[in-house]
SEFIRO-378808 format. One record per atom (N, C-alpha, C): x, y, z; residue in three letters. Coordinates in nm, 2 decimals. Example, Ala and Ser with C-alpha at 12.3 -4.5 7.8 and 13.67 -1.06 7.14 Angstrom:
REM SEFIRO-378808
1.32,-0.57,0.78,ALA
1.23,-0.45,0.78,ALA
1.32,-0.33,0.78,ALA
1.28,-0.22,0.71,SER
1.37,-0.11,0.71,SER
1.29,0.00,0.79,SER
//
This chain:
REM SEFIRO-378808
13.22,3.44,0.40,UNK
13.12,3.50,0.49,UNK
13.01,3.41,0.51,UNK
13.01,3.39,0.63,UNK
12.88,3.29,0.64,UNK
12.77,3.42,0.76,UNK
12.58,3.33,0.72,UNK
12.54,3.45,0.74,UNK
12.38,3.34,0.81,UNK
12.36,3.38,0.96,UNK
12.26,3.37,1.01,UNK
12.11,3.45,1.05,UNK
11.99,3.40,1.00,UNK
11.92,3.53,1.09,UNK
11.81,3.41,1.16,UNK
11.73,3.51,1.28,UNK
11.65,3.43,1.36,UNK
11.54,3.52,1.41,UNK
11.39,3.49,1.42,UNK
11.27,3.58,1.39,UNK
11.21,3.52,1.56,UNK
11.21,3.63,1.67,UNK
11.15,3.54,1.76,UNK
11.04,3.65,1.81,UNK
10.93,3.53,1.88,UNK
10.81,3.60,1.93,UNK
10.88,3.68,2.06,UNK
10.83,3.75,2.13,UNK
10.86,3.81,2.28,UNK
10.78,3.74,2.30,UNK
10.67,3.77,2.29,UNK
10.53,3.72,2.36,UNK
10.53,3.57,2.42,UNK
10.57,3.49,2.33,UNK
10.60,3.30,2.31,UNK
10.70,3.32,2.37,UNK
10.81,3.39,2.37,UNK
10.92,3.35,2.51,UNK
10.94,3.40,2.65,UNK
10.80,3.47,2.66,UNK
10.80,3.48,2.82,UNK
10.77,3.41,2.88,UNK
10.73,3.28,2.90,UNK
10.73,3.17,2.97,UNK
10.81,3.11,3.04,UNK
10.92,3.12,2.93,UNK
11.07,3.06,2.91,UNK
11.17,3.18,3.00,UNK
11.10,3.27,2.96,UNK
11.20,3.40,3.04,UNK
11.21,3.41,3.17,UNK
11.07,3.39,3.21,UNK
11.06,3.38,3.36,UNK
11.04,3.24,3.39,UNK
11.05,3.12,3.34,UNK
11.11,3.05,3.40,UNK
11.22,3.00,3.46,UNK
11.23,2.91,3.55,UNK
11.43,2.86,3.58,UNK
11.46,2.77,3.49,UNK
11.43,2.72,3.36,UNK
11.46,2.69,3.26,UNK
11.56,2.78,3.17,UNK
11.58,2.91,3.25,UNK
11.65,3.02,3.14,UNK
11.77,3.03,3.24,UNK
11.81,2.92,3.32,UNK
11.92,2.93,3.39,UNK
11.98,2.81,3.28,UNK
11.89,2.72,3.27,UNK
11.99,2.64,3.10,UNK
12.06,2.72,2.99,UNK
11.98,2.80,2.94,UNK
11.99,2.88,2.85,UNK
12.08,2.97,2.79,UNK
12.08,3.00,2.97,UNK
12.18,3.11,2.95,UNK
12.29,3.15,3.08,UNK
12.41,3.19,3.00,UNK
12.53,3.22,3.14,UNK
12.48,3.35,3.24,UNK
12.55,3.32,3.33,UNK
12.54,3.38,3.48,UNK
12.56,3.53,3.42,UNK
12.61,3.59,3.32,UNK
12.67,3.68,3.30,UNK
12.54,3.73,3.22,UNK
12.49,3.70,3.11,UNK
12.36,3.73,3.08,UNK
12.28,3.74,3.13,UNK
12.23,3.64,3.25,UNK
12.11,3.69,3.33,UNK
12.18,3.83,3.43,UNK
12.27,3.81,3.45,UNK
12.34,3.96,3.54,UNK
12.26,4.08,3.49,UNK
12.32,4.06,3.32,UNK
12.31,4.19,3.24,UNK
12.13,4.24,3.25,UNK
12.04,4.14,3.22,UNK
11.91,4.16,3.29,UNK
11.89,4.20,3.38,UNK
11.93,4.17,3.48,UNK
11.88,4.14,3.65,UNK
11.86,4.27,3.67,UNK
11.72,4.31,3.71,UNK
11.71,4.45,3.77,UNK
11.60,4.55,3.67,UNK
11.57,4.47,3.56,UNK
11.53,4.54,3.47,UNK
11.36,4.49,3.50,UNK
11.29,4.58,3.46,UNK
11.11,4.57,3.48,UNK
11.12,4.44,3.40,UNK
10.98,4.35,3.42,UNK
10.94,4.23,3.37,UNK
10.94,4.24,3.22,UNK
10.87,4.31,3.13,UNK
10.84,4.32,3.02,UNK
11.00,4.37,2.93,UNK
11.08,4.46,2.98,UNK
11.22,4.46,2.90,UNK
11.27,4.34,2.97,UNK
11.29,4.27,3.08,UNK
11.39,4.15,3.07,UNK
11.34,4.06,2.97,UNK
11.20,4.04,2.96,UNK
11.15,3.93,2.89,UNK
11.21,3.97,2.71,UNK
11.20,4.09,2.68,UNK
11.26,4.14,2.56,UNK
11.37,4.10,2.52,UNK
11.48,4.18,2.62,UNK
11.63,4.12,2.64,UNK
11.64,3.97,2.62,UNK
11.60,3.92,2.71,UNK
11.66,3.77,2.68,UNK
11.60,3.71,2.55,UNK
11.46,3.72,2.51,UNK
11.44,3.64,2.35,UNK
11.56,3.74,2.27,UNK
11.58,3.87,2.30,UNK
11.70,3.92,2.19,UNK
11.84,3.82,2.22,UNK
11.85,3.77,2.34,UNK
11.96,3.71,2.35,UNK
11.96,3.58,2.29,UNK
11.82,3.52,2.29,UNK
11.80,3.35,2.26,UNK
11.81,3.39,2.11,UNK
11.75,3.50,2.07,UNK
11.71,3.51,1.93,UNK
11.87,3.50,1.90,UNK
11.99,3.57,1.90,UNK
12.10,3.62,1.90,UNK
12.15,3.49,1.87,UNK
12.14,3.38,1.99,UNK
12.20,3.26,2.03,UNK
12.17,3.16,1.88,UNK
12.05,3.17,1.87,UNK
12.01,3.10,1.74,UNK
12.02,3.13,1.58,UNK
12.08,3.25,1.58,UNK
12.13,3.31,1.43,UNK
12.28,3.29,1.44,UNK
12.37,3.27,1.55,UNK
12.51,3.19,1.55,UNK
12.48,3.08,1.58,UNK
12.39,3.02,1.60,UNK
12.42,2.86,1.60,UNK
12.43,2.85,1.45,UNK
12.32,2.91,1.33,UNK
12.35,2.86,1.17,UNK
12.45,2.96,1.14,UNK
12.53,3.06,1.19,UNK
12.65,3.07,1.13,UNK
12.73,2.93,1.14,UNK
12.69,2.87,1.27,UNK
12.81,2.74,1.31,UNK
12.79,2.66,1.17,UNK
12.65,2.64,1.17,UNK
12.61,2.56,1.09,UNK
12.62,2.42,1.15,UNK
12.53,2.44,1.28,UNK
12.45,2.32,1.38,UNK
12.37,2.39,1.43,UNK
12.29,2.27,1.49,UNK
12.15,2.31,1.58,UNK
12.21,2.26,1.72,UNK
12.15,2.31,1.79,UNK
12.18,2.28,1.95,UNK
12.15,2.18,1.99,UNK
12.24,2.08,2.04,UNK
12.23,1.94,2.07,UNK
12.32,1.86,1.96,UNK
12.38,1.91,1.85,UNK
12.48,1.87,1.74,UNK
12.63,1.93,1.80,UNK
12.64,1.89,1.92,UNK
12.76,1.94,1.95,UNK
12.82,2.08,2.02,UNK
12.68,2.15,2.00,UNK
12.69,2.28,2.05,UNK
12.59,2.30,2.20,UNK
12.61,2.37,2.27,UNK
12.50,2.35,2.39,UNK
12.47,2.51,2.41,UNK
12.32,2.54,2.46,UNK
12.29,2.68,2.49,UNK
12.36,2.79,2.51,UNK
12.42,2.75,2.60,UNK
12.52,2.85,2.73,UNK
12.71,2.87,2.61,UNK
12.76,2.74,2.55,UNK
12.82,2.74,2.47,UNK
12.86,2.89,2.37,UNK
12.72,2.95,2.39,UNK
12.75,3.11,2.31,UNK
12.67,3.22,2.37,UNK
12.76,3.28,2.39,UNK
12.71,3.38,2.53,UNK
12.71,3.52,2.45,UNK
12.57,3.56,2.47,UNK
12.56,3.73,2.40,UNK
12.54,3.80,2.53,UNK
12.68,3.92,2.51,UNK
12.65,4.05,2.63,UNK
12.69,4.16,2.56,UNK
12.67,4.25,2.60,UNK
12.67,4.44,2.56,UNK
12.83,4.46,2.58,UNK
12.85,4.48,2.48,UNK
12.99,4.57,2.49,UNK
12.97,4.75,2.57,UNK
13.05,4.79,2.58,UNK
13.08,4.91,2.66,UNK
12.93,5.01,2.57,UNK
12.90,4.99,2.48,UNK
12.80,5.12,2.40,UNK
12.66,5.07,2.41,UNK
12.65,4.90,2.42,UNK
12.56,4.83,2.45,UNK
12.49,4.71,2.33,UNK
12.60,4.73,2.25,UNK
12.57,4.64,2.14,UNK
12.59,4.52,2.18,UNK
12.55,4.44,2.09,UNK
12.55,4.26,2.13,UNK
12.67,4.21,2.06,UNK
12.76,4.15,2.16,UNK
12.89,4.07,2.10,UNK
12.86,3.93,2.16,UNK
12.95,3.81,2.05,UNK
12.94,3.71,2.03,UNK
13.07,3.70,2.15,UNK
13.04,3.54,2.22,UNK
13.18,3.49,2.30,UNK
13.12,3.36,2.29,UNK
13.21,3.28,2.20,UNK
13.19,3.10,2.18,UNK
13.35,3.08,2.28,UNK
13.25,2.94,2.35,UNK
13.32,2.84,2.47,UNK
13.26,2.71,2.39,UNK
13.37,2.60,2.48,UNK
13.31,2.47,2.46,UNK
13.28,2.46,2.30,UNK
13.18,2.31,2.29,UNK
13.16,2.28,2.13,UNK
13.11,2.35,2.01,UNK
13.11,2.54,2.06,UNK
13.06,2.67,2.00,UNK
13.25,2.67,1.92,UNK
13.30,2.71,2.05,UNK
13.40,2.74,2.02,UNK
13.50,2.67,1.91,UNK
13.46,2.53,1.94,UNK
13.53,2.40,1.86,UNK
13.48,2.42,1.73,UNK
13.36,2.42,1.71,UNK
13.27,2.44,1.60,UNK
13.36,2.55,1.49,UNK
13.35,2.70,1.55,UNK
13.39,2.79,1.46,UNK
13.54,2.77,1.42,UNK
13.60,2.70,1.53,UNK
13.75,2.69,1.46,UNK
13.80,2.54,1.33,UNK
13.70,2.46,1.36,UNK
13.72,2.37,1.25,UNK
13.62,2.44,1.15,UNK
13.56,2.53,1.13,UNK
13.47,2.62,1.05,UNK
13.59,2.69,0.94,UNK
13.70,2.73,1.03,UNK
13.74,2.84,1.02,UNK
13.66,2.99,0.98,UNK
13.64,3.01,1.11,UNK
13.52,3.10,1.11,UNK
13.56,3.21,1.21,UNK
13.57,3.32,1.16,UNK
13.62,3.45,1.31,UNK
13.53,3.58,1.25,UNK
13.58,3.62,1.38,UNK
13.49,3.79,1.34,UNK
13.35,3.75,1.35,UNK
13.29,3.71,1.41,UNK
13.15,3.71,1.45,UNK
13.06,3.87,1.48,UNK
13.04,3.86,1.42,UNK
12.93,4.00,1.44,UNK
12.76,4.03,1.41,UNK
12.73,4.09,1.54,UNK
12.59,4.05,1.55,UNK
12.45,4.18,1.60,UNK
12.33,4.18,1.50,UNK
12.27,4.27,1.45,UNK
12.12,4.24,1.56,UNK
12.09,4.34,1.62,UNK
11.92,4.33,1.70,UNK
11.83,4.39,1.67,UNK
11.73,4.39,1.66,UNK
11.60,4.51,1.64,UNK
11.50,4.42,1.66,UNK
11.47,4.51,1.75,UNK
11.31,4.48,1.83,UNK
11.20,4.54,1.75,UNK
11.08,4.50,1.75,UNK
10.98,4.56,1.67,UNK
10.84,4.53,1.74,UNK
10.73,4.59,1.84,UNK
10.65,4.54,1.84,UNK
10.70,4.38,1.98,UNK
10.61,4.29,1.91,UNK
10.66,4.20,1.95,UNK
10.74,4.07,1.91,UNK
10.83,4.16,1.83,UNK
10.93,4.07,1.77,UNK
11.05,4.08,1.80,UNK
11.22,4.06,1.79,UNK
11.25,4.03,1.78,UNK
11.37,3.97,1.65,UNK
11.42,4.04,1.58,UNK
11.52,4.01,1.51,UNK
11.64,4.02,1.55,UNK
11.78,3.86,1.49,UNK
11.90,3.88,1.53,UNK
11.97,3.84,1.36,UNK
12.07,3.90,1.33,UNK
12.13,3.88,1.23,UNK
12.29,3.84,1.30,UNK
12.32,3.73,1.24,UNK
12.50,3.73,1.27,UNK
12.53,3.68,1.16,UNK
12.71,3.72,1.18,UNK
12.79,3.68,1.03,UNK
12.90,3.68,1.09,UNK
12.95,3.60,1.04,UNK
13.08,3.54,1.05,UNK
13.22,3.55,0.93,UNK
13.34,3.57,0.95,UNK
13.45,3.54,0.84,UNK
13.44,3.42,0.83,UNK
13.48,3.40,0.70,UNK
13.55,3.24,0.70,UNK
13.68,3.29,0.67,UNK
13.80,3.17,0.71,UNK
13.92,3.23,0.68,UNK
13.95,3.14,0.60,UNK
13.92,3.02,0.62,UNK
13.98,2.89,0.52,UNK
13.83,2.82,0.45,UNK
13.79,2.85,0.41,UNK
13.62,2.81,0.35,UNK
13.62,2.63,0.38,UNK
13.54,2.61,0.47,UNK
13.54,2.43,0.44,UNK
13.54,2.40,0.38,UNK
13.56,2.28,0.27,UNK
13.51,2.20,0.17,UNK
13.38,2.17,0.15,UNK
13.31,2.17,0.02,UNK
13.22,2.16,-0.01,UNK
13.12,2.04,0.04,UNK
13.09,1.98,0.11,UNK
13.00,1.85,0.08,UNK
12.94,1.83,-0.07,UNK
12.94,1.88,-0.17,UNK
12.92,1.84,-0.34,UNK
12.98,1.80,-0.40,UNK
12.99,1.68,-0.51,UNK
13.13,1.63,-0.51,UNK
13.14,1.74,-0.67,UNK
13.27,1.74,-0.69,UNK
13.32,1.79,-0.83,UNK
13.25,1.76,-0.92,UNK
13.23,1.86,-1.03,UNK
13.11,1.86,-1.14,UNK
13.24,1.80,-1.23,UNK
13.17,1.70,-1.31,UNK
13.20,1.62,-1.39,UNK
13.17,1.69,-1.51,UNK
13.26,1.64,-1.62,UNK
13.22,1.67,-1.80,UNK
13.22,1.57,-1.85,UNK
13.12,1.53,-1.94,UNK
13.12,1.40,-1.99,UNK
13.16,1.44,-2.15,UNK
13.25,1.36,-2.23,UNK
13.28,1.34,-2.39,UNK
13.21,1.27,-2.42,UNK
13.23,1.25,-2.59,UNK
13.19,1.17,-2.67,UNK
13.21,1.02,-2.61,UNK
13.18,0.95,-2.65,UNK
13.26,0.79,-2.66,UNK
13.39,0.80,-2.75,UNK
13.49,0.78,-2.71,UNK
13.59,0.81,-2.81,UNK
13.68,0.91,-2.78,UNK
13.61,1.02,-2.73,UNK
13.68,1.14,-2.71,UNK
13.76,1.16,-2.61,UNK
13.89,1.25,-2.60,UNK
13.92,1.29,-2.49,UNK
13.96,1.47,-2.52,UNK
13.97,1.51,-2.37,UNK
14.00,1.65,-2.43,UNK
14.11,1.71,-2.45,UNK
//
């Protein structure tokens, strides 16, 4: 089980929100799911979505521009209105050399915050990057 979380301002990403810089950010389908809503909940929505985007990027276990790109991981509402994960492109590449499935992903707003929690299966655990712990004997000794 691999496990991401991500702490974002609202306030510090409404710039970003109402900029056309959030057509980088984010897919056609995301801003849809906004489109129509008063200024102050879109600006909400989408840091929940960026927030979202950035607690599965360290499930990937990369930062954006390591192969993964913004748009790469798309958060939308399922039918009740919860947030589900959908990796394309070097998201998608990512989790499967991860061996990584079952993405599932957590929101709460507070104020002017923003929390996203995601977690992921592993099905085949990568290899460690640490090399094998060694035992050292006597001089002389074997075991």
């Amino acid at each position: 089980m691999r496990l991401g979380v991500d702490l974002q301002s609202v306030s510090r990403f409404r710039g970003i929100a109402l900029h056309r810089i959030r057509r980088i950010l984010f897919t056609e389908r995301e801003l849809a799911e906004a489109e129509g809503l008063a200024v102050d909940r879109l600006v909400e929505r989408l840091a929940g979505r960026f927030s979202a985007k950035e607690a599965t990027c360290k499930v990937l276990g990369r930062g954006f521009g390591q192969g993964v790109r913004w748009r790469d991981i798309e958060i939308l509402a399922d039918r009740f209105g919860a947030p589900e994960v959908r990796l394309s492109g070097g998201a998608h590449a990512r989790a499967h050399e991860a061996g990584l499935t079952r993405f599932q992903l957590s929101l709460t707003h507070q104020a002017d915050f923003v929390v996203a929690v995601a977690i992921a299966e592993e099905t085949c655990p990568a290899p460690q990057d640490t090399p094998q712990a060694t035992t050292s004997h006597p001089q002389g000794e074997r075991p």
